[in-house]
C-alpha positions in Angstrom: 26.0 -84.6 -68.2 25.4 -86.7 -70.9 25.4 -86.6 -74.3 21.8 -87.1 -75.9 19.5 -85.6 -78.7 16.4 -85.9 -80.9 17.9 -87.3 -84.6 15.8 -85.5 -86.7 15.8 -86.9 -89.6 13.3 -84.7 -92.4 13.7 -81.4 -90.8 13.9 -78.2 -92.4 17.7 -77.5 -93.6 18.2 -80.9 -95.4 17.6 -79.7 -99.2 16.5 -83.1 -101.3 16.6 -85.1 -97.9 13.2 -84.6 -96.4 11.2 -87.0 -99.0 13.5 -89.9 -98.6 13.9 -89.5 -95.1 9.8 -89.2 -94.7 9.6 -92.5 -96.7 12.6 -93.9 -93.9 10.8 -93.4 -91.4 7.5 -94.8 -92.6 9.4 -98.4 -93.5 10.9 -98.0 -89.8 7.7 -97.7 -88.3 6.4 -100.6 -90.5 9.7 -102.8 -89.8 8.5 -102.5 -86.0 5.0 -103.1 -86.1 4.6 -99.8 -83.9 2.0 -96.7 -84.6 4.0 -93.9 -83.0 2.1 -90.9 -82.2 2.9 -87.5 -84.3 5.7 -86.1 -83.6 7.4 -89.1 -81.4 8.8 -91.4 -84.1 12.1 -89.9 -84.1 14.9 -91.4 -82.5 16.9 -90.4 -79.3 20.1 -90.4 -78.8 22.2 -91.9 -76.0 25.1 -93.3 -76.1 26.2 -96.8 -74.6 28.6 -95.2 -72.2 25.9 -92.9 -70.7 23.5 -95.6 -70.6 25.7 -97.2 -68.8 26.8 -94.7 -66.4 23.0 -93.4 -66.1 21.9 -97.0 -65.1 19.9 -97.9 -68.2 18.9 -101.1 -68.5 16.8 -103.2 -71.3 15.0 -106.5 -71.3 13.2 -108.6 -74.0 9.6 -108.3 -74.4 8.3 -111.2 -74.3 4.9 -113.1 -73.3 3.8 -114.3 -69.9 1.8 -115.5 -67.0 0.6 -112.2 -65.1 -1.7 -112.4 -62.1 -5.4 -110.5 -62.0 -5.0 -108.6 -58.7 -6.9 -106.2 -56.9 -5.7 -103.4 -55.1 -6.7 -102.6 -51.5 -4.9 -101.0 -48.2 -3.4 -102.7 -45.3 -1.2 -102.6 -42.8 1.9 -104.3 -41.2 1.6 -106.2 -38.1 3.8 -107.7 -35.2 3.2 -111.8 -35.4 1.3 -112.7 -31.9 3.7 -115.4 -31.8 6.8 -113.3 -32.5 5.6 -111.3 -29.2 6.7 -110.8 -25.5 5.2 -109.2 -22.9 7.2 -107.6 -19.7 5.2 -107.9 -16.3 6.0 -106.0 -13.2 7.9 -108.7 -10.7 5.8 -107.0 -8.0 3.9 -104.1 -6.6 5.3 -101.1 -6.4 6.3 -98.1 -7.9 7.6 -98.3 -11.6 10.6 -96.4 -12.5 11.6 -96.6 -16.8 15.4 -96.6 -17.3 16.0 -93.2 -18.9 15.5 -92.9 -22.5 14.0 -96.1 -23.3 10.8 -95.5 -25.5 8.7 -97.5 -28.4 11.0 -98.2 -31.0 14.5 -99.0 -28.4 16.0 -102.1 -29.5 16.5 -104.4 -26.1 18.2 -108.2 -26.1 17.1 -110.6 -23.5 18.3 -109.7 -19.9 18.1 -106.2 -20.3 17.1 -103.8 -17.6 14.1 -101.5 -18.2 13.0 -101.0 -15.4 13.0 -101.3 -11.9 10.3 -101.1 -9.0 10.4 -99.8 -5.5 8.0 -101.1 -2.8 9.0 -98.9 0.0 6.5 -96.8 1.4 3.8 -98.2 -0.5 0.4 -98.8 1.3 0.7 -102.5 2.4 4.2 -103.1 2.4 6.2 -105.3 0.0 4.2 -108.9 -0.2 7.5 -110.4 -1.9 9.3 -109.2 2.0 6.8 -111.2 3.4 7.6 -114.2 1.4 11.5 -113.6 1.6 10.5 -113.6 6.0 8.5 -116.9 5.0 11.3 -118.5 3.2 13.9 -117.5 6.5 11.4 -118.9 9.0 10.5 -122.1 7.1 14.4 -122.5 6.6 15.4 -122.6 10.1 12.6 -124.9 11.3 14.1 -127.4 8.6 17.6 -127.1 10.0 16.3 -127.7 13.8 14.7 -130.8 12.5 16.3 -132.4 10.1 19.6 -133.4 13.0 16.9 -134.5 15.4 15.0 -136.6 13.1 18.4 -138.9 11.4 18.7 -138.9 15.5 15.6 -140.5 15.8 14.4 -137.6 17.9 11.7 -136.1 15.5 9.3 -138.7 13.5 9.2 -138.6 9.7 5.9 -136.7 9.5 7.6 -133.9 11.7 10.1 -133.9 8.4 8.0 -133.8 6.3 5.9 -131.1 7.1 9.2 -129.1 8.2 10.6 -129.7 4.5 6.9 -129.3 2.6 6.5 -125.8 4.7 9.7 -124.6 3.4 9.2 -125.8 0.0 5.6 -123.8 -0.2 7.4 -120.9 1.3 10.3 -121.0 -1.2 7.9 -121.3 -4.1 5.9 -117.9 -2.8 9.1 -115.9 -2.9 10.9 -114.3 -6.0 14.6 -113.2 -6.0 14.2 -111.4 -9.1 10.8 -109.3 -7.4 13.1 -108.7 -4.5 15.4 -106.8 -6.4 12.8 -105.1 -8.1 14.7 -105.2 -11.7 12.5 -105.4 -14.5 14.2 -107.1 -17.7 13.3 -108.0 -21.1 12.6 -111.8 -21.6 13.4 -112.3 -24.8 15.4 -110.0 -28.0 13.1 -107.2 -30.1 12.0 -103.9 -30.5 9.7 -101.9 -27.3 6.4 -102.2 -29.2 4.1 -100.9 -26.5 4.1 -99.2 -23.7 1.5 -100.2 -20.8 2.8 -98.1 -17.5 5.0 -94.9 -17.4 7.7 -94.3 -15.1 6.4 -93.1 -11.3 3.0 -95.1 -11.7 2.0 -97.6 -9.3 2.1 -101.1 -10.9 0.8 -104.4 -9.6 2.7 -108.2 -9.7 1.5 -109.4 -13.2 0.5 -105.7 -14.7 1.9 -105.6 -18.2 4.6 -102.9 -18.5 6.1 -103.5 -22.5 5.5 -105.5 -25.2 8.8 -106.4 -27.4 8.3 -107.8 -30.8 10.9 -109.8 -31.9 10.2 -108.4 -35.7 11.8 -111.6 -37.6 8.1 -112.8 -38.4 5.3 -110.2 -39.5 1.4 -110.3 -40.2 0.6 -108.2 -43.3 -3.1 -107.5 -42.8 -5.1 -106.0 -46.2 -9.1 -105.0 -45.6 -10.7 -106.1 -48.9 -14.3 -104.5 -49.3 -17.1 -106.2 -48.8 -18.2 -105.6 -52.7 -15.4 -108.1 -53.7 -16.0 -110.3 -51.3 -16.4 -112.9 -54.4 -12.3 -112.1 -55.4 -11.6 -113.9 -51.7 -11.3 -117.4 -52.5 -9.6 -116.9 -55.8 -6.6 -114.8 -53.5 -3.2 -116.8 -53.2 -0.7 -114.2 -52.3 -0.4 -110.4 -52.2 2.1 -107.9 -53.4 2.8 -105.2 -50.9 4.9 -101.5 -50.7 5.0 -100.3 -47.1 4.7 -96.3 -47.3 8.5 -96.1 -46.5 9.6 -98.1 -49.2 9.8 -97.7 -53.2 9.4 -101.2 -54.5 6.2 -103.5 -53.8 7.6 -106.7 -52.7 5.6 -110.2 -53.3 4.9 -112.4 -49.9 6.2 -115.6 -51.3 9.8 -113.7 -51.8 9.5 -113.0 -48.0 8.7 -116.7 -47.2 5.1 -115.5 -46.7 1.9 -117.6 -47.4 -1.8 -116.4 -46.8 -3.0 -117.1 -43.2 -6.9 -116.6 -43.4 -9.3 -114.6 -45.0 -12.9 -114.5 -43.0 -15.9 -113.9 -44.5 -17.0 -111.7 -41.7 -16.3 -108.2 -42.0 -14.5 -107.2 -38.7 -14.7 -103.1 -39.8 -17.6 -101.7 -41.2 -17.6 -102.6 -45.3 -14.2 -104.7 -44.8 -13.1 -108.2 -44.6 -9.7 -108.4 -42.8 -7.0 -111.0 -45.1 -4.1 -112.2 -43.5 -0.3 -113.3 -44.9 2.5 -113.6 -42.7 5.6 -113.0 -43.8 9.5 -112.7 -42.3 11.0 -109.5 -42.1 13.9 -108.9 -44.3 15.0 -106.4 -41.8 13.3 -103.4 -44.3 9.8 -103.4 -42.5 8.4 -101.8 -39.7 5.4 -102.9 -37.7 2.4 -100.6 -37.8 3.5 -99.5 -41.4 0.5 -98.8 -43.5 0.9 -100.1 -47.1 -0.3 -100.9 -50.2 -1.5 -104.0 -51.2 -2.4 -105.8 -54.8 -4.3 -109.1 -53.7 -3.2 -111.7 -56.7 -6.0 -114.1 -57.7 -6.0 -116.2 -61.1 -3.1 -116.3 -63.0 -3.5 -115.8 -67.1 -1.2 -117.1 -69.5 0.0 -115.3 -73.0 0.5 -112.0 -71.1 2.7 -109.1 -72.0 3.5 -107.2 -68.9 6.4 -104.4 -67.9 7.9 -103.3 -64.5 6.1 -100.2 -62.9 9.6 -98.7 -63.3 9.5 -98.5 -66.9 6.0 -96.3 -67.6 6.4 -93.0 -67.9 3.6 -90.7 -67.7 2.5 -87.4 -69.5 -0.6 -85.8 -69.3 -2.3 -88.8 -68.5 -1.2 -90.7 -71.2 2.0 -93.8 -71.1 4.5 -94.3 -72.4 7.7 -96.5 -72.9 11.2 -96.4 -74.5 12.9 -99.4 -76.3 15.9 -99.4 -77.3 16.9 -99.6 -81.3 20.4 -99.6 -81.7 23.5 -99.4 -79.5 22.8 -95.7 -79.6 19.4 -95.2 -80.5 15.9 -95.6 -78.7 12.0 -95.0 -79.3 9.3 -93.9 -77.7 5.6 -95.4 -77.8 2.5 -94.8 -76.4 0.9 -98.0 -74.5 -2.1 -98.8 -73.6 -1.9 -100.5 -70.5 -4.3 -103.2 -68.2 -4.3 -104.3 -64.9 -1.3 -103.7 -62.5 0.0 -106.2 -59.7 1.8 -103.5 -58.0 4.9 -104.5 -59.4 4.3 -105.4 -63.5 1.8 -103.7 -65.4 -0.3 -105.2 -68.2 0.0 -103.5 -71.9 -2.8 -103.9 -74.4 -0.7 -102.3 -77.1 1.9 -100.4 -78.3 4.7 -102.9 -78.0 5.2 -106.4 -78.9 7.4 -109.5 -78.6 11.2 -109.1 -79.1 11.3 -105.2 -78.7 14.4 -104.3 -76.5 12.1 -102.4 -73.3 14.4 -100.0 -71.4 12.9 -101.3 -67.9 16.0 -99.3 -65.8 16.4 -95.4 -66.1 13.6 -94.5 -68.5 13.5 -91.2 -67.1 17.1 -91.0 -68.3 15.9 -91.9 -71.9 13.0 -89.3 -71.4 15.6 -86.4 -70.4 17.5 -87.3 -73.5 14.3 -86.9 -75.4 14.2 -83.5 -74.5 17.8 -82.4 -74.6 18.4 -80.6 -78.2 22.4 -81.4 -78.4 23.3 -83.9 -81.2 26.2 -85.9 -79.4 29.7 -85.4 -81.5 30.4 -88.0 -83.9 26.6 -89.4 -84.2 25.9 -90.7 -87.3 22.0 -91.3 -88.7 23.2 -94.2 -90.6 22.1 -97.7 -88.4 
């Protein structure tokens, strides 16, 4: 645990101390330009080495750009061009290998499959081609010695070596041994047949997505339809994850963003993005659509509000040992910084790592040993 507590300076039990201490506080609030609500302009506690062990962390206030952003919901995509597609080699009978299932990682080569055409209704067409291939082999070798003997013409040749070149082209190795493999590296996206159906050459059977580039798709109602042109890039936080995360830090850029609604009451907007190896396709998420950027801004993290009955609040931190709390007001939010109307200003030390740390210490009632009120 560590060692935290309300300095209550003023209380009861501090005969002759309470005036001076009333007026100590007042030039402290003044000194900082703050107007701390009743009964929060104490300080709290905390020393340096549990801040540190807590994971406390401070940053300058200072004035910036912050985007105006609009939030809206989206959702994760495979890239079309970061897709595969596994076809059946021929017709037959399609049997999975065991356990493999959308989300089962395969690399190029691998078997998933396999696909036998005995007994099925027509016979194996690839066996017909493989007899093609034999036939159109062996008429070759009859005539290729007679005609350097000058036995066969060169148009019997040629039609000899032409039939078995059509012949050869109609005939797959791969469908004859009825494997079914992955062309390329990725992760089973889809699954188009299941194991004991009857396929046909060509019939889709998998889709793999390679997952290194991803479309992040966000449907933007049709009411702000006037926000689209001002849209440059989008902050994002996929249901599974904590943090929004900005396109641009993913090597993203925006794709398109059609004026036609595709759904009814939304117009699809497209970024593409490369995975970082955190996202997962078909993750819904949010997304904060950034448009034009304002200047003279002061902005937080998300990370270091804290909320209580509906009002916020933030801790900065005053001494080595010592922090305050203020109300803020805040503004618009990007999904990662949040705008503040008031309650702070430039050059306050804003505890934007383990606030709630700093709000626990608020709370706790044990003076640490050896704290002093003298800063």
């Amino acid at each position: 645990m560590f060692s935290a507590a309300l300095l209550s300076c003023g209380k009861g039990g501090h005969e002759g101390h309470a005036h001076g201490a009333d007026e100590e506080q007042e030039a402290h609030a003044e000194a900082h330009g703050h107007q701390h609500e009743a009964g929060h302009g104490d300080e709290i506690a905390l020393s340096p080495e549990s801040a540190k062990r807590f994971g406390v962390t401070v940053e300058k206030v200072s004035r910036g750009e912050f985007a105006e952003a609009l939030k809206v919901s989206g959702q994760i995509e495979p890239a079309p061009m970061d897709q595969s597609v596994i076809s059946a080699p021929t017709s037959g009978i399609l049997r999975l290998t065991k356990g493999l299932s959308i989300g089962s990682r395969v690399s190029a080569g691998t078997r998933v499959g396999s696909i036998d055409s005995r007994g099925v209704a027509g016979g194996d067409p690839n066996a017909g081609a493989r007899v093609a291939v034999e036939s159109a082999r062996r008429e070759l070798d009859r005539i290729t010695p007679l005609y350097k003997e000058g036995l066969a013409s060169a148009k019997e040749y040629n039609d000899a070596r032409a039939a078995y070149e059509t012949a050869l082209a109609g005939y797959s190795p791969r469908a004859a041994s009825g494997a079914v493999t992955a062309a390329s590296s990725g992760v089973i996206t889809g699954l188009q047949a299941r194991s004991g159906q009857y396929v046909s050459v060509g019939e889709p059977i998998a889709v793999v997505s390679g997952n290194s580039a991803l479309t992040l798709r966000a449907d933007l109602p049709v009411r702000h339809a006037a926000f689209l042109p001002m849209v440059r890039s989008a902050n994002f936080r996929p249901e599974h994850i904590a943090e929004a995360v900005n396109t641009g830090d993913l090597g993203g850029h925006l794709l398109s963003g059609s004026t036609s609604p595709a759904a009814a009451g939304y117009i699809p907007v497209f970024f593409s993005f490369n995975n970082n190896g955190s996202m997962v396709p078909g993750s819904y998420a949010e997304v904060w659509l950034l448009g034009p950027v304002r200047s003279d801004v002061i902005s937080v993290p998300v990370e270091a509000l804290t909320e209580q009955q509906g009002a916020f609040y933030v801790y900065t931190r005053v001494h080595d040992d010592a922090y305050l709390k203020h109300r803020v007001q805040t503004g618009g939010s990007d999904g990662r910084r949040v705008e503040i109307l008031s309650g702070l200003k430039e050059g306050d030390m804003l505890v934007t790592g383990g606030a709630p740390v700093v709000k626990m210490a608020e709370s706790s009632g044990n003076i640490p040993e050896g704290h002093s009120h003298n800063h």
